[in-house]
matplotlib code that plots the C-alpha trace (Angstrom):
import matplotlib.pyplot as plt

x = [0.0, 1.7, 1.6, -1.6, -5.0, -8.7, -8.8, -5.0, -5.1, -2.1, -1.9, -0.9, -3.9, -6.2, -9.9, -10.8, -14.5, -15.2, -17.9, -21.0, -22.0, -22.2, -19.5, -18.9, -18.1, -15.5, -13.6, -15.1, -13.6, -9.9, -10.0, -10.7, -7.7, -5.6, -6.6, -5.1, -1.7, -1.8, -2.3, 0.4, 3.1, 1.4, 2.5, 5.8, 6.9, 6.5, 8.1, 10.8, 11.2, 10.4, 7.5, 4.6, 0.8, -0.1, -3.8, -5.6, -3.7, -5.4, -8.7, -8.8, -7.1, -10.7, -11.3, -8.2, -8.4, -12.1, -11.3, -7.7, -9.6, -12.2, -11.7, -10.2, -6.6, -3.8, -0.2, 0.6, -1.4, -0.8, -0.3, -2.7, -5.2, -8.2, -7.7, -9.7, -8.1, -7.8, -7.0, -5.8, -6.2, -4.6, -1.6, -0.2, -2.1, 0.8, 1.8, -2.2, -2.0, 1.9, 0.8, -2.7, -0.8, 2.1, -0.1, -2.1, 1.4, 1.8, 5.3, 7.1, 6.1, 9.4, 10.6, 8.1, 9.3, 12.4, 12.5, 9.1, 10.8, 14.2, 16.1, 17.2, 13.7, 10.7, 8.0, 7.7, 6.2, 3.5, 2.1, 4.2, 2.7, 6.1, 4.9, 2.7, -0.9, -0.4, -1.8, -1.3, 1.6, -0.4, -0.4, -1.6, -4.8, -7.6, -6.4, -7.2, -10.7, -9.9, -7.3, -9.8, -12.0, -9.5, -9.0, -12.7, -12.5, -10.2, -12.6, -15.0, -12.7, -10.9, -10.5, -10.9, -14.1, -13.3, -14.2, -12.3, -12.7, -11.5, -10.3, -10.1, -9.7, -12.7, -10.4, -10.1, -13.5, -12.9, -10.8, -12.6, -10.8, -12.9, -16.5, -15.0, -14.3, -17.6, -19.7, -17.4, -18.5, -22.0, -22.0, -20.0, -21.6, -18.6, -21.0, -18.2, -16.4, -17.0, -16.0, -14.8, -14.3, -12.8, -14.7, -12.6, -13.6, -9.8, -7.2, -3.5, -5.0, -7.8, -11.6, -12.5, -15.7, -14.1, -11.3, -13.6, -16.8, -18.0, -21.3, -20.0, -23.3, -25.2, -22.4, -22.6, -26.0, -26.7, -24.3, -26.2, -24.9, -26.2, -24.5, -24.7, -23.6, -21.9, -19.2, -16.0, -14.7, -17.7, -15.8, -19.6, -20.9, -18.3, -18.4, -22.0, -22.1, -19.2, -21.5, -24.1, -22.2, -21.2, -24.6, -25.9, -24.6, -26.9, -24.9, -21.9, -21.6, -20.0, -19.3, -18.9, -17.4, -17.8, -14.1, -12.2, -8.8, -6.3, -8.5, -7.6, -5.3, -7.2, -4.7, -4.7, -8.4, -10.0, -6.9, -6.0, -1.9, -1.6, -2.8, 1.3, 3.5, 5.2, 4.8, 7.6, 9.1, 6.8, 3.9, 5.0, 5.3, 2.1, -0.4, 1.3, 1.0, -2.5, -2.8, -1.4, 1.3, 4.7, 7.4, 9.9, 10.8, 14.3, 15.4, 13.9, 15.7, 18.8, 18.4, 17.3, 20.0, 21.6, 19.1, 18.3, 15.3, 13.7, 12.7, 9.9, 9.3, 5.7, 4.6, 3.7, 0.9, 2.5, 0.5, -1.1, 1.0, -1.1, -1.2, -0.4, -0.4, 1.6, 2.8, 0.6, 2.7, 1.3, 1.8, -0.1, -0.2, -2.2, -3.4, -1.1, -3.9, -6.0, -3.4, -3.5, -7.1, -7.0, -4.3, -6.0, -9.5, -7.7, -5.7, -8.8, -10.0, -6.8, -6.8, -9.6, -12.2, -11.1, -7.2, -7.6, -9.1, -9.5, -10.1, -11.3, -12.4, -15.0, -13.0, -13.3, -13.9, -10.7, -8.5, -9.6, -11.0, -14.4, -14.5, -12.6, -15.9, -17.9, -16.1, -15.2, -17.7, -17.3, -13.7, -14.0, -14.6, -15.9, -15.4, -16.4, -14.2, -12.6, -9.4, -7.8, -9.3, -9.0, -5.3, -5.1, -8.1, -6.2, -2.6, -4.6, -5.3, -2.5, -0.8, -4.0, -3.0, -4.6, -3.3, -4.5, -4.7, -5.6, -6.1, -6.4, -5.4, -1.8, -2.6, -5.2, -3.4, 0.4, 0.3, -3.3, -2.5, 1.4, 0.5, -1.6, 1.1, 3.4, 2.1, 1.8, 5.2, 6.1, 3.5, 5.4, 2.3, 1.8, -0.2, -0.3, -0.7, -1.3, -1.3, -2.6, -3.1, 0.9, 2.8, 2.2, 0.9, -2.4, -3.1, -6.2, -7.2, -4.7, -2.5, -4.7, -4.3, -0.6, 1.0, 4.2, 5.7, 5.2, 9.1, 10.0, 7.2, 7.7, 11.1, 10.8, 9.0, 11.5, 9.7, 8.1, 9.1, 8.4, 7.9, 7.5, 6.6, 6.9, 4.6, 2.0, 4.1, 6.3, 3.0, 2.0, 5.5, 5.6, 1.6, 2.1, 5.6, 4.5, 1.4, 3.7, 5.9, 5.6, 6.0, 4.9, 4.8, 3.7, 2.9, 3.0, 0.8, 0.3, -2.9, -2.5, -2.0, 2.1, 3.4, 5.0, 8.7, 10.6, 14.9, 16.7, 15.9, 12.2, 11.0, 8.8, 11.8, 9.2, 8.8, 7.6, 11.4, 11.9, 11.8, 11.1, 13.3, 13.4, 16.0, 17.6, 17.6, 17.4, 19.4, 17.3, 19.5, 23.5, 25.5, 28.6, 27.9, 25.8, 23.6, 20.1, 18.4, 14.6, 11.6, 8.1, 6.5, 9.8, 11.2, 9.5, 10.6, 14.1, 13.8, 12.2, 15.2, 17.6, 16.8, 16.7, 20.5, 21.8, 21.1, 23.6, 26.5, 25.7, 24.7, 22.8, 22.6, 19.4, 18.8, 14.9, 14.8, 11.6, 12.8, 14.2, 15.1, 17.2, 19.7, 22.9, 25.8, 27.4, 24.9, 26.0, 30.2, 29.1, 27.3, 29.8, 32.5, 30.2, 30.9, 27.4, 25.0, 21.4, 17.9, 14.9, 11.6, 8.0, 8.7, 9.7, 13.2, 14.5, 12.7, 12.9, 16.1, 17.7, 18.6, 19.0, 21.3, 23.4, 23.4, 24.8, 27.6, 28.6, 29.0, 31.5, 33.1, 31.8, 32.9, 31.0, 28.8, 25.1, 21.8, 18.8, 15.6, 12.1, 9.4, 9.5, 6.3, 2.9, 1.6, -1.8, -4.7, -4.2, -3.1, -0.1, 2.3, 1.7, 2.1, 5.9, 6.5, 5.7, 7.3, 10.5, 10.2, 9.2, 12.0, 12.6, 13.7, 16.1, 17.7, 18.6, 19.8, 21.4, 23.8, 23.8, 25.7, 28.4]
y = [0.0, 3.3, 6.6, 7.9, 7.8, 7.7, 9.4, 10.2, 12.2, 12.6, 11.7, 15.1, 16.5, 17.8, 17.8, 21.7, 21.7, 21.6, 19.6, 21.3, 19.7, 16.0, 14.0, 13.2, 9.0, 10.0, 11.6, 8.9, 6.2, 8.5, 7.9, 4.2, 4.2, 6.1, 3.8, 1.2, 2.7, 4.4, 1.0, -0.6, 2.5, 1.8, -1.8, -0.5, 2.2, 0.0, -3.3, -1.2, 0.6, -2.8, -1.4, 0.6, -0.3, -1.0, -2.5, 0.8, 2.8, 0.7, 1.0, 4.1, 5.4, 5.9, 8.2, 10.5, 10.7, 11.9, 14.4, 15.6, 15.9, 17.8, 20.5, 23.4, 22.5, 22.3, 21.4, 25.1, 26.6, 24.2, 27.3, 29.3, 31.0, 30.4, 26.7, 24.0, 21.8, 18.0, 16.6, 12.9, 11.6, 8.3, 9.3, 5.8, 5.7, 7.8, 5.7, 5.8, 9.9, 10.1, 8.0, 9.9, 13.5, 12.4, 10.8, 14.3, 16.2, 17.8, 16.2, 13.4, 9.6, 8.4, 10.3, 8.5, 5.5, 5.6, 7.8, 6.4, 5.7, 6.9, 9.4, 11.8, 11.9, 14.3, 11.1, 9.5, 6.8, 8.6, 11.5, 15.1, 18.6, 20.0, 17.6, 19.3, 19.1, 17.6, 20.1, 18.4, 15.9, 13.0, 8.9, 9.4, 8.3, 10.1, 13.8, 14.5, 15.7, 18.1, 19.2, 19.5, 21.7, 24.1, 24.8, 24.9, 28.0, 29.3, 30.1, 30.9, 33.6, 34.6, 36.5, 33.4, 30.7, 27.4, 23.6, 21.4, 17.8, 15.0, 11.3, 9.5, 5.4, 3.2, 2.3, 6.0, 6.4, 4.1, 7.7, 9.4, 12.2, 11.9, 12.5, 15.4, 16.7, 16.1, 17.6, 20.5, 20.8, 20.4, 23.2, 25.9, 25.1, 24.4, 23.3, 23.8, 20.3, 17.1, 13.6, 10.7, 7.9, 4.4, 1.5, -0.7, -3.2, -3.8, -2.8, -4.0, -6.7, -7.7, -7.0, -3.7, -5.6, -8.3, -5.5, -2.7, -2.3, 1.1, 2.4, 5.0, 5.8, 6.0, 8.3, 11.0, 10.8, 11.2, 13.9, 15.7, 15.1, 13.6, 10.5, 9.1, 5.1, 4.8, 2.7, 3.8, 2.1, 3.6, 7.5, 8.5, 8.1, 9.1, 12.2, 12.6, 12.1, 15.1, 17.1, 16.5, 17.1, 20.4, 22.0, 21.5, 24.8, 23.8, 20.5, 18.8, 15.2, 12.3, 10.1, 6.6, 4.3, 0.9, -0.3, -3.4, -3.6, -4.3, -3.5, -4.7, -7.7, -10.2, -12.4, -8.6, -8.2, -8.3, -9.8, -7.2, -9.0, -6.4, -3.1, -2.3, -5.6, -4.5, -7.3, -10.1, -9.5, -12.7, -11.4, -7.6, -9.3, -11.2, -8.2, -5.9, -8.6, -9.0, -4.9, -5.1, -2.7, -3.5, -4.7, -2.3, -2.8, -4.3, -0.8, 1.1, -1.4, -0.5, 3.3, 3.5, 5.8, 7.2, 9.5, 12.9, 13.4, 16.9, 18.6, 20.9, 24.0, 25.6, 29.2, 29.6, 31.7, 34.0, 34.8, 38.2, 41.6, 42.2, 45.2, 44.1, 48.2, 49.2, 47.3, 48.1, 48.0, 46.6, 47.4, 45.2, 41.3, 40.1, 36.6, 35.7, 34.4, 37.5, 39.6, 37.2, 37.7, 41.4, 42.0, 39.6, 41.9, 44.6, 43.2, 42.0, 45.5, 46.7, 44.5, 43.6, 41.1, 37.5, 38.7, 36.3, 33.1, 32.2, 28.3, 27.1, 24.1, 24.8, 26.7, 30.6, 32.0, 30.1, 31.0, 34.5, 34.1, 35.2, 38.9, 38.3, 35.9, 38.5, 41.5, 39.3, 36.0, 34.9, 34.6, 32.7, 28.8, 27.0, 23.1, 21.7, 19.0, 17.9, 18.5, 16.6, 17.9, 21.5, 20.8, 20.1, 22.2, 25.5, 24.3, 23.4, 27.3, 28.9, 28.2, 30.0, 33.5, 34.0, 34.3, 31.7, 31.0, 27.8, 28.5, 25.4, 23.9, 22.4, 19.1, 19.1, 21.6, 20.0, 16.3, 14.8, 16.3, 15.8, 13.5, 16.5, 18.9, 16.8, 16.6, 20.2, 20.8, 18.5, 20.6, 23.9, 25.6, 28.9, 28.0, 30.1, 28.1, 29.6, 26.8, 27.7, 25.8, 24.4, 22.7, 22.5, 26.0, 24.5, 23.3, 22.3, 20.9, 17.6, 15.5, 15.0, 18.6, 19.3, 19.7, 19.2, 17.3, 20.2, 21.4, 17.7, 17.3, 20.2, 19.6, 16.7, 18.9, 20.1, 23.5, 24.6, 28.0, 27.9, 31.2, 31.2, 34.4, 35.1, 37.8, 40.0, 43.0, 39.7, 38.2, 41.0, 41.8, 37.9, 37.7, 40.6, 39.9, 36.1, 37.5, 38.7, 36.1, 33.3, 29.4, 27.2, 28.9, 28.1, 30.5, 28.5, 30.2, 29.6, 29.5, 31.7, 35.4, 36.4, 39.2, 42.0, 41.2, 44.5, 44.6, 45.4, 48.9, 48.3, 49.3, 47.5, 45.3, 44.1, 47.8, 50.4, 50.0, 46.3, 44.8, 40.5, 39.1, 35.0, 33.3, 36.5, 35.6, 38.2, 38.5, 39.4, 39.8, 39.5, 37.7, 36.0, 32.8, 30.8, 30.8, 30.4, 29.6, 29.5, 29.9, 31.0, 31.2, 29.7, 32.8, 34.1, 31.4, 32.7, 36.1, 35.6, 33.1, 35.7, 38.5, 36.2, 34.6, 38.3, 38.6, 35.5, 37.0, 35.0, 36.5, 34.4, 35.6, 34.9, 34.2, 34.0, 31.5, 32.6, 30.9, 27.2, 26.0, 28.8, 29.3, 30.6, 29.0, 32.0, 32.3, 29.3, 30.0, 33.2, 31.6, 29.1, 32.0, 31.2, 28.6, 26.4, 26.6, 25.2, 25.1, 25.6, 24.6, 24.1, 20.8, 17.3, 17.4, 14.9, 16.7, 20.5, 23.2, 21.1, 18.5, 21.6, 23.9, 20.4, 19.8, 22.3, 22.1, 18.8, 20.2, 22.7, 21.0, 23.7, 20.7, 23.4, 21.5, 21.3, 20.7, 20.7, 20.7, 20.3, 17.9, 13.8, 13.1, 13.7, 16.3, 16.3, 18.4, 22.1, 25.6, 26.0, 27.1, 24.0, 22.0, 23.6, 23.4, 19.6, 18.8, 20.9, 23.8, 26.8, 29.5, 27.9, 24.5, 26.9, 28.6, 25.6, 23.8, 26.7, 26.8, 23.5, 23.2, 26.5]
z = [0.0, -1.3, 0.0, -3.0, -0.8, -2.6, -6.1, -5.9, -2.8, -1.4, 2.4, 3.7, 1.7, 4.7, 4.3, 4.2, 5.7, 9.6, 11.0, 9.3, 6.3, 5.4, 5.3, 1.9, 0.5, -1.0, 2.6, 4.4, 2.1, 2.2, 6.1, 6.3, 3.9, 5.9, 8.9, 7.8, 6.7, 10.3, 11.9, 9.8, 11.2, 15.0, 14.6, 12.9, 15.4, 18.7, 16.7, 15.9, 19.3, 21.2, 23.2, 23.3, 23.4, 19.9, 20.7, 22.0, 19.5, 16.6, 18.6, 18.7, 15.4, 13.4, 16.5, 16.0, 12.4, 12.0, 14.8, 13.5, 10.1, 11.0, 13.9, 13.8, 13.8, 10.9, 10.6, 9.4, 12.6, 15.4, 17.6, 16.5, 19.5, 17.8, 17.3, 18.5, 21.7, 21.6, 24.6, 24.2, 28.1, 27.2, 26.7, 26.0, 22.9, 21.4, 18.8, 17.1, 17.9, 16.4, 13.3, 13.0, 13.1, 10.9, 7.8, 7.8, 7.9, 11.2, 11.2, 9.1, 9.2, 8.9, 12.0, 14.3, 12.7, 13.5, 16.3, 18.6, 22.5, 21.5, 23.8, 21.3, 19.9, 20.6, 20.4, 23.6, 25.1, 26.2, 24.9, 24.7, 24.4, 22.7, 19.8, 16.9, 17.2, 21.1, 23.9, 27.1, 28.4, 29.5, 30.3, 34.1, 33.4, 34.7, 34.3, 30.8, 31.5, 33.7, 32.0, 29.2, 31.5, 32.0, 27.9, 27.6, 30.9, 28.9, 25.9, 28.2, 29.5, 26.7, 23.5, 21.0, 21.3, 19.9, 20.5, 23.4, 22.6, 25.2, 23.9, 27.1, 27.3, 29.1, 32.3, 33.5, 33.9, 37.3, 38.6, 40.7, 39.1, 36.1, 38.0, 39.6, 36.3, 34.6, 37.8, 37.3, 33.2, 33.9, 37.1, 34.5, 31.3, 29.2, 26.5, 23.7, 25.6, 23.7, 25.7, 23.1, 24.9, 23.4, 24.7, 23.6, 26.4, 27.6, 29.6, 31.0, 33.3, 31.0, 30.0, 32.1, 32.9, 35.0, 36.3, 37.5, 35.9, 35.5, 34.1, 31.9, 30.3, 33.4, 35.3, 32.8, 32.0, 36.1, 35.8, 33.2, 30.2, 26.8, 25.6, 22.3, 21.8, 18.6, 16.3, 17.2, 14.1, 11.5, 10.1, 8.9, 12.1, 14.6, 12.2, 12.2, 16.4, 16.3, 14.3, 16.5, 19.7, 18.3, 17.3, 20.8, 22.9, 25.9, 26.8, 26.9, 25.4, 26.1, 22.9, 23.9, 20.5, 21.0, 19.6, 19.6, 20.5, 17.9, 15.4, 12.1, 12.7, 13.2, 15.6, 17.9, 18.2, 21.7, 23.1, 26.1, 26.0, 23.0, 25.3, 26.3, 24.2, 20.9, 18.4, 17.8, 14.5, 13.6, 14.5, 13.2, 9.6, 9.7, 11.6, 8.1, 5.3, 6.3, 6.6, 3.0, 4.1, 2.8, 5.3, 5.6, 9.6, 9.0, 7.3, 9.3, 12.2, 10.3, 10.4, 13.8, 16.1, 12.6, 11.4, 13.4, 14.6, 14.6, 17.4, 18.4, 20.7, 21.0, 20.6, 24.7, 25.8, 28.5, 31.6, 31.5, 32.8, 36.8, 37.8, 42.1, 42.9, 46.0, 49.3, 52.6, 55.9, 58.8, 62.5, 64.4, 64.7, 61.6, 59.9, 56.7, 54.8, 55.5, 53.8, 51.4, 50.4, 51.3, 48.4, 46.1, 46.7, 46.0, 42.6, 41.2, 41.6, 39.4, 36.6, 34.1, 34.1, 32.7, 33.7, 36.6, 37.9, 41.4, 42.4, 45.7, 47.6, 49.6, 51.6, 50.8, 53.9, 55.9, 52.6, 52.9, 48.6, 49.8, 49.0, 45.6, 44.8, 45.0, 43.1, 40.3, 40.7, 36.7, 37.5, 40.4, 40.1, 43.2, 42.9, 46.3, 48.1, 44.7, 44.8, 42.0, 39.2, 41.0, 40.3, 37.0, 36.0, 37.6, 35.8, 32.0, 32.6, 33.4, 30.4, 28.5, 29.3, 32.7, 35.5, 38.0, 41.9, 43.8, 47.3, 49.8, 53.3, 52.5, 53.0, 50.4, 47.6, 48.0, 49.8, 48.4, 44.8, 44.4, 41.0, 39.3, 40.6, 38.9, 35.8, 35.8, 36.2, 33.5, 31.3, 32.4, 33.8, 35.5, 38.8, 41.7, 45.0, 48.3, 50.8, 54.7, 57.3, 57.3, 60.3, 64.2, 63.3, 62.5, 66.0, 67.0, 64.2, 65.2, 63.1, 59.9, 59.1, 60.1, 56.7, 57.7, 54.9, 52.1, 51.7, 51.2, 48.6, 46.6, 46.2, 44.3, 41.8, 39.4, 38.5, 41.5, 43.6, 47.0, 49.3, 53.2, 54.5, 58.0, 58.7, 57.4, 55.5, 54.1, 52.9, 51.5, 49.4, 48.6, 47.3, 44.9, 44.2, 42.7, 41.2, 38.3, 38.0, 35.2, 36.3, 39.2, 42.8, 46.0, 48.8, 52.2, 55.0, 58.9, 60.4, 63.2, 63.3, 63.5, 65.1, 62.8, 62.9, 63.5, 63.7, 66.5, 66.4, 66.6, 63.3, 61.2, 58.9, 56.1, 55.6, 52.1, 51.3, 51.3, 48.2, 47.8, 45.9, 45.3, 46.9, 48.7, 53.1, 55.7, 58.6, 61.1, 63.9, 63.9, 66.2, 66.7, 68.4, 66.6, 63.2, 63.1, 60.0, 60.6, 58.2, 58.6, 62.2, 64.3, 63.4, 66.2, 68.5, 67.1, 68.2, 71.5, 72.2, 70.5, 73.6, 76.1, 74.9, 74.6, 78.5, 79.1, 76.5, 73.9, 70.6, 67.9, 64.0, 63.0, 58.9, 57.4, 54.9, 53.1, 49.7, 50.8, 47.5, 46.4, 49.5, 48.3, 49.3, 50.2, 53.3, 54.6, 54.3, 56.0, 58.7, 59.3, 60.8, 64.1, 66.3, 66.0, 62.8, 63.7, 61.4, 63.5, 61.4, 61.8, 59.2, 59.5, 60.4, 57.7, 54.6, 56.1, 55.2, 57.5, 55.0, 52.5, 55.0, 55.7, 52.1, 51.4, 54.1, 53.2, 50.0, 50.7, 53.4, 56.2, 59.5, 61.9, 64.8, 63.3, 65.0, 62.8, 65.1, 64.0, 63.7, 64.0, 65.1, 64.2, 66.4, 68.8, 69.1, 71.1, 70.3, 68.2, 71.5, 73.6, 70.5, 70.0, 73.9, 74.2, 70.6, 71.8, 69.2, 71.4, 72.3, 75.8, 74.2, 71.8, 74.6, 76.0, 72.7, 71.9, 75.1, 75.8, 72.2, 73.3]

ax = plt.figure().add_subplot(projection="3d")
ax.plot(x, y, z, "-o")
ax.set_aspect("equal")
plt.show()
């Protein structure tokens, strides 16, 4: 089978209509044609590379070719704003999607050929959004919807309307992340999203019946959507169902294609052992003789790892320019999170209308997003205890050209979410966190609310910033100060209200002059004696322990570490010309800027006695001061540290 389609089309001829007439024989003959020379480069790519999942790739090829063919999206104008989205959820499909994009000339064939699964290569295993005609970086099932929800808020919001379509595999429809997502489409009308799902019946560990039966009809119908039941394999009807999906502004559908996996090669079909196992060069030659697709894999086996592959970069949106007006200075002991939302009522009064989008979790009055709901309630989204999809919904929009904050308790936004977080950073989003409610700080509330793992966490997140202020005026510098910056940042928060840190002169130090800078430490006192890095609420501990030292002749120089993962060395050679250097955190002690600060010291060879103190138990029930006396982190367990070290 050659490279002329129907009537001597060429294969990167692209249909030119949309999805508003009838689909003509002719196109619909083209595309079964192109089918099968997709499937015969799906069985090609992963033979050659010696994995991938060939089966759901050939069940669900039909799907991305009608789609590809149809919407709004070309190889010359991949970037374009106005485009529509397609969100491909199952992300290890990428060898249908790569095949499906190269035969209708977003890239070349020959390149996915040869370069599928290899490291110099921009086609991964699993889906990448630096590839032509890819949007979102996916293969953790489950997230694709949402991340489909926040392109469609996007539209909503922004300067260009288009058409957000979904392809998500049967198995994910088990994720509870995926009914979070649809509640959330129904609740804000994002009528322009369309769900195609392959029901292909089968999944790594067999039928999806016998592994977790879900009623996929039933859920999104109870969750108000219309659902049509349709040949995934039939390019009139899949076509006709888009069509239909599309002239219906009141509702969103869910398309679910009954497929078969394997599709095409008869030895493949319904056999789930194909979902992730490359063929055997056996089985590659038989599945394409009966394709009638010539053999070509032992060239292309030859040429593998001498040809150079292209790569790709992609014309990012850039957040929006926010106007975060002037710093207010504050005299009197003051919740964080209240400045929080006090600057973010007043920065949604500076800036236009669809400039910024506020998330929240049931949680708006104790993340202080209340008043911003109600000056600006079409930019505010209010999802209910749902987490997950909050996550990836907030990061799909970011990278749309607004500018978009997440507020939540800690332990929901950074420990129950870490995945989506994840996979945000790998899609090089622009989320703005502001986590409350971290550490002992918390109190009361007991152990299951003591985020006091988050520094470990986000570290292991390549892209993330993360800022600690340590009292009102710093929270207020630090909120408007991240506000304008591009990237992945997290604001950590206390509960309680902190005292206005002043120097040793008693002025205010966070003052009108003071200027935030990421990764830049104060030193808050000086001394001789020791160094004391702390972050966040301790620092108080510090300071009260810091007068009380002075009295006995010691002197302790006291460092605020409001930017833990950019320390500069240079703090810590400085701080070693004392005698003791000691970390005092509201964090566990093993995953804190202990391990950074010693790190760091082991790294340059700094041999100075080191204590790190801070948490290695989960903490009880009662108000944040009796929780650092009995856990050893108040100032009078400092002092005595301190000159029990000397």
């Amino acid at each position: 089978m050659n490279n002329v389609g129907i009537k001597g089309m060429k294969m990167s001829e692209r249909i030119k209509h949309g999805f508003n007439q009838k689909i003509k024989k002719e196109e619909v003959k083209y595309l079964e044609h192109l089918a099968c020379i997709c499937r015969g480069d799906i069985i090609k790519m992963t033979t050659v590379a010696g994995s991938g999942h060939p089966g759901g790739s050939m069940s669900s090829i039909d799907i991305y070719l009608t789609l590809f063919s149809f919407a709004n999206i070309t190889p010359e104008y991949y970037d374009d704003p106005g485009r529509d989205r397609i969100i491909a959820s199952h992300g290890h499909t990428s060898p249908g999607l790569y095949a499906c994009l190269a035969r209708l000339g977003f890239f070349d064939s020959e390149e996915v050929l040869l370069g599928f699964r290899s490291i110099d290569s921009p086609f991964e295993g699993h889906i990448e959004r630096h590839v032509p005609g890819v949007e979102w970086s996916t293969g953790n099932l489950g997230q694709g919807l949402s991340a489909g929800c926040g392109f469609a808020l996007a539209s909503k919001l922004g300067k260009h309307t288009y058409n957000t379509f979904v392809v998500m595999s049967d198995a994910e429809q088990a994720k509870g992340q995926v009914a979070e997502a649809r509640r959330f489409i129904r609740k804000y009308d994002l009528n322009d999203l369309t769900v195609i799902i392959d029901h292909n019946h089968a999944q790594i560990s067999g039928r999806t019946e016998d592994v977790m039966p879900v009623n996929i009809q039933e859920n999104y119908r109870a969750d108000g959507w219309k659902v049509l039941d349709i040949s995934g394999h039939d390019i009139a009807e899949l076509y006709e169902a888009m069509k239909t999906a599309l002239a219906d502004s009141e509702n969103p559908y869910a398309l679910v294609c009954q497929t078969t996996i394997g599709k095409g090669v008869s030895f493949m079909e319904n056999k789930p052992e194909y979902h992730g196992r490359a063929l055997t060069r056996e089985e590659c030659h038989a599945a394409l003789v009966e394709l009638g697709i010539d053999d070509d894999v032992d060239t292309l086996l030859e040429k593998r790892g001498t040809k150079r592959i292209k790569t790709y970069s992609r014309k990012e949106i850039t957040p929006p320019r926010i106007n975060t007006g002037k710093p207010k200075v504050y005299s009197e002991k003051k919740h964080p999170r209240v400045v929080f939302g006090d600057v973010l009522e007043e920065v949604a009064q500076l800036n236009p209308e669809n400039s910024i989008a506020v998330f929240d979790c049931d949680l708006t009055e104790s993340v202080r997003t209340l008043n911003f709901s109600k000056i600006r309630p079409l930019n505010f989204f209010e999802a209910g205890v749902s987490e997950h999809t909050t996550a990836t919904i907030a990061g799909a929009l970011s990278i749309n050209g607004v500018c978009t904050i997440w507020a939540d308790f800690g332990v929901f936004a950074i420990d129950e979410v870490f995945n989506q977080l994840r996979l945000n950073d790998i899609n090089n989003t622009h989320l703005k966190i502001v986590a409350t409610h971290l550490g002992y700080n918390v109190g009361p509330d007991g152990k299951t609310h003591h985020c006091i793992d988050y520094i470990g966490v986000l570290r292991n997140l390549l892209g993330f910033k993360l800022i600690i202020p340590c009292d009102p005026n710093q929270t207020d510098h630090m909120t408007r100060y991240m506000l304008r910056q591009p990237g992945n940042w997290v604001m950590g928060l206390t509960r309680t209200k902190l005292p206005v840190v002043k120097a040793e002169d008693d002025k205010i130090f966070f003052n009108e002059d003071y200027k935030f800078e990421y990764g830049e430490i104060d030193i808050i006192r000086n001394g001789t004696d020791c160094a004391l890095f702390t972050v966040g609420p301790t620092l108080h501990e510090a300071l009260s322990a810091w007068d009380r030292l002075r009295q006995d002749g010691i002197t302790v120089r006291i460092y605020n570490v409001s930017s833990p993962f950019e320390i500069n060395p240079a703090i810590v050679i400085e701080a070693a010309k004392t005698r003791l250097i000691m970390t005092h955190e509201d964090h566990v002690v093993t995953s804190g800027i202990g391990t950074i600060i010693g790190h760091i010291m082991a790294e340059h060879n700094i041999k100075n006695k080191f204590i790190n103190i801070g948490i290695t138990q989960y903490g009880g029930s009662d108000k944040p001061d009796v929780l650092y006396k009995k856990y050893k982190l108040d100032a009078d367990s400092l002092v005595e540290v301190i000159k029990s070290n000397l």
